[in-house]
Structure formats: structure tokens, C-alpha cells
C-alpha positions as CSV (number, residue, x, y, z in Angstrom):
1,X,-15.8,-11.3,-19.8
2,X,-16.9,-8.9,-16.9
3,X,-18.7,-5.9,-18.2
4,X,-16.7,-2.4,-17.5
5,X,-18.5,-0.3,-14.9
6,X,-17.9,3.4,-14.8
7,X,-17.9,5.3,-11.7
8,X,-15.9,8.7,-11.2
9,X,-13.6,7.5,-8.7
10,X,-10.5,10.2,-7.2
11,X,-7.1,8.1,-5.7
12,X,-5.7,11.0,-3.6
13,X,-2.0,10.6,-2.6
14,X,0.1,12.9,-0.1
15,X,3.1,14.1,-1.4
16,X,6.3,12.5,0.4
17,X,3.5,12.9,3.3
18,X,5.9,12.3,6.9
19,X,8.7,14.3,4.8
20,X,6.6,17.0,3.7
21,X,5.2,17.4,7.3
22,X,8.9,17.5,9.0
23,X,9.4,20.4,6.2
24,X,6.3,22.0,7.6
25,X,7.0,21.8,10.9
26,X,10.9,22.8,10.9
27,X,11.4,25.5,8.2
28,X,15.3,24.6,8.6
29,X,14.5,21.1,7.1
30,X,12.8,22.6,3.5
31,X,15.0,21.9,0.5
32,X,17.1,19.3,2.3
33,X,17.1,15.9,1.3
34,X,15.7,14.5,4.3
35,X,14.7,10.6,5.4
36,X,12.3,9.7,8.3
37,X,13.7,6.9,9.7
38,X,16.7,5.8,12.0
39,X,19.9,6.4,11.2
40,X,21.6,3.9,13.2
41,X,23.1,0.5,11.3
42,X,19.7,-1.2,11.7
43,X,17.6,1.8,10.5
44,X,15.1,2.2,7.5
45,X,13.7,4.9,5.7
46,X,10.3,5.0,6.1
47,X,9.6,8.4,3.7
48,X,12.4,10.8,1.8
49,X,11.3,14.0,0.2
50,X,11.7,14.6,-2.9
51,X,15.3,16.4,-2.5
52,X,16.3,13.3,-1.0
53,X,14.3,10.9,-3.9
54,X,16.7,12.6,-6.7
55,X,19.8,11.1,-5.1
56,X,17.8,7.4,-5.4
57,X,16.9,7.5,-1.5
58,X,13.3,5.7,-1.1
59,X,11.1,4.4,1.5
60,X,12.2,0.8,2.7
61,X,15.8,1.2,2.0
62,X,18.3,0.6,4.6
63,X,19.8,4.2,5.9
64,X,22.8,2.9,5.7
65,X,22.5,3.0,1.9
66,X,20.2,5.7,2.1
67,X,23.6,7.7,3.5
68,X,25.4,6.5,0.7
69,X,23.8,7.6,-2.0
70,X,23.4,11.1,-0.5
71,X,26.0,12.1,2.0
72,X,23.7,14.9,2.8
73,X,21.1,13.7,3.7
74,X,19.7,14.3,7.8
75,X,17.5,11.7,9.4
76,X,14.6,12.7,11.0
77,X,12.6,10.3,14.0
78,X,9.1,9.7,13.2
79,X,6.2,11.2,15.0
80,X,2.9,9.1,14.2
81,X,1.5,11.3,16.2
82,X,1.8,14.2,14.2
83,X,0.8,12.1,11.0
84,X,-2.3,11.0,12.3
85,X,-4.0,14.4,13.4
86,X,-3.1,15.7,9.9
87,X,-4.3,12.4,8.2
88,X,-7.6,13.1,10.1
89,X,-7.9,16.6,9.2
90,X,-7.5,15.5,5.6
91,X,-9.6,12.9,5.7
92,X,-12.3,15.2,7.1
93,X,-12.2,17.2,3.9
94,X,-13.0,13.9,1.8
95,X,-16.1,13.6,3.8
96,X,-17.3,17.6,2.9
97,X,-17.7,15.9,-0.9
98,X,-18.7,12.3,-0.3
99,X,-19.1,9.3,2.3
100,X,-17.6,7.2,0.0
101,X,-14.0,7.3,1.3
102,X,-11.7,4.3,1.5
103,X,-7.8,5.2,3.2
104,X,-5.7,2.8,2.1
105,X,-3.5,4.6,4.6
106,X,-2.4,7.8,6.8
107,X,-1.4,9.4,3.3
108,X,-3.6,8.0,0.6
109,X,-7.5,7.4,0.1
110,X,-10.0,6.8,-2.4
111,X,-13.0,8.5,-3.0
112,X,-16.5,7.5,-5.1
113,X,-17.8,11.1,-6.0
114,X,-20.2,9.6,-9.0
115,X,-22.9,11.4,-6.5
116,X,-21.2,14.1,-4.2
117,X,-22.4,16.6,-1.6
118,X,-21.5,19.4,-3.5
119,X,-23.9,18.2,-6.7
120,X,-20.7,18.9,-8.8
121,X,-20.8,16.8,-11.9
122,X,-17.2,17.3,-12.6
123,X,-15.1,14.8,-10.9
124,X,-11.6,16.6,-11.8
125,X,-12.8,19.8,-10.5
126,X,-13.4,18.2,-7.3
127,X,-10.0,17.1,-7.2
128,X,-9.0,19.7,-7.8
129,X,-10.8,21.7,-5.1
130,X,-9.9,19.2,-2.5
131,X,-6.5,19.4,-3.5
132,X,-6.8,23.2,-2.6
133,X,-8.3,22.6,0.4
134,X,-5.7,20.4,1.9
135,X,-3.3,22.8,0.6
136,X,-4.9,25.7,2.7
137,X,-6.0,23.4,5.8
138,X,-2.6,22.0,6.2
139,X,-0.1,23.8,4.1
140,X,0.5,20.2,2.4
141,X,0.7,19.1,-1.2
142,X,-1.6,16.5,-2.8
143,X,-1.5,14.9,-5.9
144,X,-4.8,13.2,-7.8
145,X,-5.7,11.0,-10.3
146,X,-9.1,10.4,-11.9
147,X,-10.8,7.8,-13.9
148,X,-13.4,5.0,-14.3
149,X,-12.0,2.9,-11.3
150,X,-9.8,2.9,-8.3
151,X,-7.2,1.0,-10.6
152,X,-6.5,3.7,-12.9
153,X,-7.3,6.4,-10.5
154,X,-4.5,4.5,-8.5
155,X,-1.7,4.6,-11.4
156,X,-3.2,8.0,-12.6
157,X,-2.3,9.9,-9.6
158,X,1.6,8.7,-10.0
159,X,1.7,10.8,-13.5
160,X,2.0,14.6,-12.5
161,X,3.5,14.2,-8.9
162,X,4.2,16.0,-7.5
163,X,1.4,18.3,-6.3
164,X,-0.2,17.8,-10.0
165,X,-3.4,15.6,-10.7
166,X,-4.5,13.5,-14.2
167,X,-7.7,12.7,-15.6
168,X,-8.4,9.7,-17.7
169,X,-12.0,10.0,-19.5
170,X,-13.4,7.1,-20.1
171,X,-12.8,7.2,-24.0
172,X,-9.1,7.4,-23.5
173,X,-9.0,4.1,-20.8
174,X,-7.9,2.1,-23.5
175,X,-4.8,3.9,-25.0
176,X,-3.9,5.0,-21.6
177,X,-3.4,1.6,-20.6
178,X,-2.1,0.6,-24.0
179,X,0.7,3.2,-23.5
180,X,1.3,2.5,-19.5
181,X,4.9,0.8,-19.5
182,X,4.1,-2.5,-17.0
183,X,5.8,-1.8,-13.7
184,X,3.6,1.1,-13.5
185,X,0.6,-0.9,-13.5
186,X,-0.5,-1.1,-9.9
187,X,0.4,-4.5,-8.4
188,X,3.0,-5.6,-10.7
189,X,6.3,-5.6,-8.2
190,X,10.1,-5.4,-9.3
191,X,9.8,-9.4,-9.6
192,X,6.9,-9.5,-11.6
193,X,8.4,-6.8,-13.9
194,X,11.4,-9.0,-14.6
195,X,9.0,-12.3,-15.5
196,X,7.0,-10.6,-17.6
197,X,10.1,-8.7,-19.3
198,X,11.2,-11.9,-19.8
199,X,7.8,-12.9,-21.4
200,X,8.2,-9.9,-24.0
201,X,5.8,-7.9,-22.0
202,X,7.4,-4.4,-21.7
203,X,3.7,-2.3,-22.1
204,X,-0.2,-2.7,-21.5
205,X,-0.3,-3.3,-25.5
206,X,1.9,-6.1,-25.0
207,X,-0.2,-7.7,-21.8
208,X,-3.7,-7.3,-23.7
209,X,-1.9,-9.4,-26.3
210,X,-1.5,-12.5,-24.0
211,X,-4.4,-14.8,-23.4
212,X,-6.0,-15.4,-20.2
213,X,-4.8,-18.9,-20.0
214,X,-1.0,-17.5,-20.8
215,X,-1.4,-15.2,-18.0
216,X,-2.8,-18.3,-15.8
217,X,-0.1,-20.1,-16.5
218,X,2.6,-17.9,-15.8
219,X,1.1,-16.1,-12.8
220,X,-1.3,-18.3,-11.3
221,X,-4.2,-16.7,-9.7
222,X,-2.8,-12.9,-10.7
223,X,-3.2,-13.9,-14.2
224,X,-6.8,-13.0,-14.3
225,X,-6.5,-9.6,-12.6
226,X,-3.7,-8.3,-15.1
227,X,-6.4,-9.9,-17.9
228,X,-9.0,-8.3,-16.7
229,X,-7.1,-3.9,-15.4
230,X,-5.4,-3.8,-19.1
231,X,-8.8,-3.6,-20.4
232,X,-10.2,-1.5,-18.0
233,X,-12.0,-3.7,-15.6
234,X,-11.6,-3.8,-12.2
235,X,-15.1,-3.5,-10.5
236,X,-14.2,-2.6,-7.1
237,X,-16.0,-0.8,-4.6
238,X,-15.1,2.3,-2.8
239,X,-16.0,0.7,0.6
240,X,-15.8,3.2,3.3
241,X,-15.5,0.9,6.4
242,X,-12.3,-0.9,4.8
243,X,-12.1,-4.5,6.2
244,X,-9.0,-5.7,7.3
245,X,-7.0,-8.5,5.4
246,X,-4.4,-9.0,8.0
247,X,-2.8,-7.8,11.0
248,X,0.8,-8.5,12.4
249,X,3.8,-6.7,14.0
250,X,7.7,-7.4,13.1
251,X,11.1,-6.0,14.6
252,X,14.7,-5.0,13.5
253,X,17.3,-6.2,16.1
254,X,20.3,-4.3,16.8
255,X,22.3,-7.0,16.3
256,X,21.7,-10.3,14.3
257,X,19.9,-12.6,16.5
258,X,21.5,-16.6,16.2
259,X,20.6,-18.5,19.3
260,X,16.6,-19.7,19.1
261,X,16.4,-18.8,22.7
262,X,16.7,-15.3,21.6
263,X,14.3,-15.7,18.6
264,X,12.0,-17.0,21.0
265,X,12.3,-14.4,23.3
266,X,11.7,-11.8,20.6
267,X,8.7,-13.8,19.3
268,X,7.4,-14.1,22.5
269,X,7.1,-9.5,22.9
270,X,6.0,-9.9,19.1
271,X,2.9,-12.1,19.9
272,X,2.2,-9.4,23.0
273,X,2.1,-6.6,20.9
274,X,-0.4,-9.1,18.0
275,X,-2.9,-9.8,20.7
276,X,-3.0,-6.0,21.6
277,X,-3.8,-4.9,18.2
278,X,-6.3,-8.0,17.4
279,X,-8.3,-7.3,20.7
280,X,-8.4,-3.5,19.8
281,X,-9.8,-5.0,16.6
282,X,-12.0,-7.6,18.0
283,X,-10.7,-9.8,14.8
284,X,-8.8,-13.4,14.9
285,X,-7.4,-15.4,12.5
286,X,-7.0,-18.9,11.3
287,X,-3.4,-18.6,9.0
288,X,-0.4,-17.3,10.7
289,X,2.8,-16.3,9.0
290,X,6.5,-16.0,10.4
291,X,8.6,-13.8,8.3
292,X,12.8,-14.3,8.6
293,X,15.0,-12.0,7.6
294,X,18.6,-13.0,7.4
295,X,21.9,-11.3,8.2
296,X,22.2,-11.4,4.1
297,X,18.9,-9.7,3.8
298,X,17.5,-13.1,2.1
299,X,13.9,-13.2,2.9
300,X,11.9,-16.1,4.3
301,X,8.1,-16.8,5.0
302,X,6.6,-20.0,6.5
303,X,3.0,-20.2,6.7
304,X,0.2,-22.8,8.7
305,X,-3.2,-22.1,8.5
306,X,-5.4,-23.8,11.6
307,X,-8.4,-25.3,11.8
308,X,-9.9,-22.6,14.0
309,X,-9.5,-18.6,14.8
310,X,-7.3,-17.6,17.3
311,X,-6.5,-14.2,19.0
312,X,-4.4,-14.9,22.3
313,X,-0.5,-14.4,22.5
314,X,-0.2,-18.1,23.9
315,X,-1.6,-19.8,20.5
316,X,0.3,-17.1,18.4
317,X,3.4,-18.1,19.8
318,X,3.1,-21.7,20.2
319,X,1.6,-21.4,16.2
320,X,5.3,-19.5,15.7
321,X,7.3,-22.1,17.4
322,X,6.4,-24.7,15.3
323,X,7.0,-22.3,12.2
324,X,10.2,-21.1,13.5
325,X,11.6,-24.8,14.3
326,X,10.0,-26.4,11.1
327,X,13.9,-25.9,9.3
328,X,17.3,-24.7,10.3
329,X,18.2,-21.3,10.3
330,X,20.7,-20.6,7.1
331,X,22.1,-17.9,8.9
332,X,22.0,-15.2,11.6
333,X,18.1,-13.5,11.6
334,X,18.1,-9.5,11.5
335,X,14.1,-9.4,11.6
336,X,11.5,-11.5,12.9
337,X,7.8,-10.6,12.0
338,X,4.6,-12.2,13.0
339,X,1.0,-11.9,10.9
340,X,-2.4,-13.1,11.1
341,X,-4.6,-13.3,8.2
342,X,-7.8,-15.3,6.9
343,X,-9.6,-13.4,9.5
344,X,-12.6,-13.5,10.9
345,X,-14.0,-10.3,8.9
346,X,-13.1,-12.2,5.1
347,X,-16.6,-13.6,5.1
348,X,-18.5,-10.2,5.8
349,X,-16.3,-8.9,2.6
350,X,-17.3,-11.7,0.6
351,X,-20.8,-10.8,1.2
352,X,-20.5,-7.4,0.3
353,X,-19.1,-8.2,-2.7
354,X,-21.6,-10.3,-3.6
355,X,-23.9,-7.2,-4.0
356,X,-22.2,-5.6,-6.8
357,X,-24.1,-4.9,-9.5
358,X,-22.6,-5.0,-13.3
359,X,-24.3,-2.0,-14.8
360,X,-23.1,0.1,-17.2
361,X,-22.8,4.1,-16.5
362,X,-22.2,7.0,-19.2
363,X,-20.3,9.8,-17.2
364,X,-18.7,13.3,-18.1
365,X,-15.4,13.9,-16.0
């Protein structure tokens, strides 16, 4: 078994981020339930504040549910825009304490501050701190959670949201995990819940009960990684220039889309916008992946990975043909998504991972 290294590593996460800016920005919005999203049939919320999160409104949902479960509740257009130039302004902060900053996106980051700028050896005070600094550099709330790892920094900055942070030392790993029920463990999904409920895993306790080779069995190549997080291992990097694992670009239609001429046409604008953000990238990729969503919401992927990288729209959409005419449709498509992964860039990360060293650190928090 991998040995357990101990960094102090800080998972910061916005609270309700593009809600809680929209509040900023329009005092008539605070203490509404509010989604940012469309509201027309086709829309989905992409954040809900937390007035809007009691009534069970939450980001991916359709608004037309989103309505129904809060009558109330006003729609707001996003502004990426907006986002951004507070994301950077946040993210500037990071860098006052430590290089060592990896955004997982506009709202959320994680931070290595075993050796900071500030020489502070108390990695909960910096949270802390930088949690105050946001507050007065943008008016925002931030929560924070702090451990060994980005894994249970990750799930520890979920416990006193909002605007609240947790620390978990690294004598109290173990019955912190122990306790954590299992969909709060940080890549077990609503599916994977159900399977291992059905398993008679409910907590951590439970999972460190199961051998490796259950876990193998019954979830293949994940099996390891819940193995190896319920004990506290998960020997990750902060890496600061985050490399990309795949790129695509997908699109609700207004109306369900049945004729393939259509699809293709869509597909066709899809591949345009792929080949914009790859060349901005200077990336390419060898597998590419059609998602289908049906008028039912059923959810389809079909995959082909080619012997060689590509990048322009013409060998992204001919790779999409063939994906899209490989079956019959079962029913009348509402979404149509394109991605590219096994990129180019999966060998540099490999390297870098390769210079990890397994040593084992003795650190206050």
C-alpha cells in the first residue's frame, strides 16, 4: 500500500458564486431565491442561491422544474464576464500566500501552503485570512476546508457552508473518514451511491471494510481510488499550471431535433466552436465522444478513439458522423455535445507525476 503523505493543502469554494454575485450586483435580488440560467422551456440552472437551494432548486436542473418547486423564484441571464474578473481578483489573493494554486474552476481552487509567503505555519489561519480577504476585496463569501490532501480538503470544505471553513488534523483523518456518509465522499455520484448502498456500504467504516479486490470487482478501475481516499491516501499534487483532460462544446435546441440533416447541421457549428477552443489551446486529441440527449432526457455516449491527434473541424465532424450514424436514434435528440480527450498534454502529466516523491511529513494545522 502507498504511504500517506501530508501536506497542508486549503480547497477554497465560492459560495453559490454567479448567485452570490447577481445579489452583489442588484441589491433588489438579496434574499430571493434566485437561478442563473434561462428560463425558457429548454433552460437550465447553472447556480441557485441558497434561498432558492431550500426549495430543492440546484445547478443542472431543468428551470422548468426549477419553477416548480419554487414558484418564486426569478431567473437571472448569465454574465461570464462578470465571473471571470471577480474569479481573477480572487485568484490573485491565492497567489499573496502561495504559487501553489490549482482552479478547478471560476469558483473553486486548491492551494499547497505547506510553505507559504507569509511564513505562517498555521494552515487554518490562512484560510481563514483569505477567506477575509475575499470577503473585503469582493464583498463575497467563501467557504474552506483543510487537511492532509486535496481529497479531504475537497469534502471538508462542504461541512460548514456556507461562509464557514473545517479543519481536519491529521490525527483525526481516520475517524473523519470513518464517519463521512458515502455520497459525500468526493467522486462517488448519485449512481455509485445506489451500487454501493446496495453493497451495504452506507459510511467510510463500511468502505475500509471491503477489500481491494471487492472494490475491483464491483467498480473496475475506481475500485482502487475508493481503497486507497477511505484511508487517507490520495497523493496528488497541487499543480499550478492544471493540464487539460478534455475539451468539447454541446448545445440545447429549442425544439427536439429528429431529422439527421438537422443533427448534422448542429454538429457541424459544434465542431466550429471545438476547433476554436483547441487552437486557443494549441491541444488535439486522439478519442472523440458524441453525447445524445433524448426528448426523454435518456442519455447516450458513443466513443472512437483514432490512431492519430486531430484538431480541425473537418476530422471532428466526419469522426461525429460516423458516431452519430453508428445506431438509430430511439427518439427525438434535445442536446447534442461534442468532446475531445486523450490529448496531446496526457503524456506531459504523466511525467510529472512520475516525480512525486512518497515521503512522510509531520505537520501542525
Amino acid at each position: 500500500m502507498e504511504e500517506i503523505i501530508q501536506r497542508k493543502i486549503i480547497h477554497v469554494d465560492m459560495d453559490a458564486f454567479y448567485a452570490s454575485v447577481e445579489q452583489l450586483d442588484n441589491p433588489e435580488l438579496r434574499g430571493k431565491p434566485i437561478a442563473v440560467g434561462g428560463s425558457s422551456q429548454r433552460g437550465v440552472v447553472a447556480a441557485a442561491s441558497y434561498e432558492a437551494r431550500k426549495f430543492g432548486v440546484k445547478s443542472a436542473m431543468s428551470s422548468v422544474l426549477a419553477k416548480r418547486n419554487c414558484p418564486d423564484l426569478i431567473f437571472v441571464k448569465p454574465r461570464f464576464e462578470r465571473y471571470k474578473e471577480l474569479s481573477q481578483r480572487i485568484r490573485n489573493i491565492f497567489f499573496e500566500y502561495t504559487d501553489l494554486v490549482e482552479p478547478l474552476s471560476l469558483d473553486e481552487a486548491y492551494l499547497d501552503v505547506s510553505q507559504n509567503k507569509k511564513g505562517n505555519p498555521s494552515a487554518t489561519m490562512i484560510a481563514k485570512e483569505i477567506r477575509q480577504r475575499i470577503k473585503e476585496k469582493t464583498g463575497l463569501n467563501a467557504s474552506a476546508g483543510i487537511s492532509i490532501n486535496k481529497f479531504i480538503a475537497k469534502v471538508a470544505s462542504d461541512v460548514n457552508k456556507p461562509n464557514g471553513q473545517k479543519t481536519v488534523n491529521p490525527e483525526e483523518v481516520e475517524a473523519f473518514l470513518e464517519d463521512l456518509e458515502i455520497r459525500k465522499f468526493y467522486g462517488v455520484g448519485k449512481v455509485t451511491a445506489e451500487k454501493m448502498y446496495r453493497l451495504g456500504i452506507f459510511t467510510g467504516k463500511d468502505l475500509k471494510t471491503k477489500p481491494l479486490d471487492f472494490l475491483n470487482d464491483h467498480f473496475g478501475k475506481s475500485g482502487e481510488y475508493y481503497y486507497q481516499v477511505v484511508r487517507g491516501i490520495h497523493n496528488s499534487e497541487v499543480k499550478p499550471s492544471r493540464i487539460r483532460k478534455s475539451l468539447g462544446a454541446e448545445r440545447t435546441f429549442e425544439e427536439n431535433i429528429s431529422s439527421e440533416v438537422f443533427m448534422l447541421e448542429r454538429l457541424e457549428n459544434i465542431s466550429e466552436e471545438i476547433e476554436r477552443r483547441l487552437t486557443r489551446s494549441k491541444v488535439a486529441g486522439k478519442t472523440i465522444t458524441l453525447k445524445i440527449k433524448y426528448s426523454d432526457f435518456t442519455l447516450q455516449t458513443r466513443s472512437k478513439t483514432l490512431s492519430y491527434y486531430i484538431s480541425s473541424k473537418e476530422l471532428i465532424l466526419e469522426a461525429a458522423k460516423e458516431l452519430l450514424y453508428q445506431e438509430k436514434m430511439r427518439e427525438s435528440v434535445r442536446l447534442l455535445g461534442i468532446s475531445l480527450s486523450n490529448l496531446n498534454t496526457d503524456k506531459a502529466e504523466e511525467k510529472e507525476e512520475k516525480k512525486e516523491i512518497a515521503v512522510q511529513l509531520k505537520f501542525d494545522f
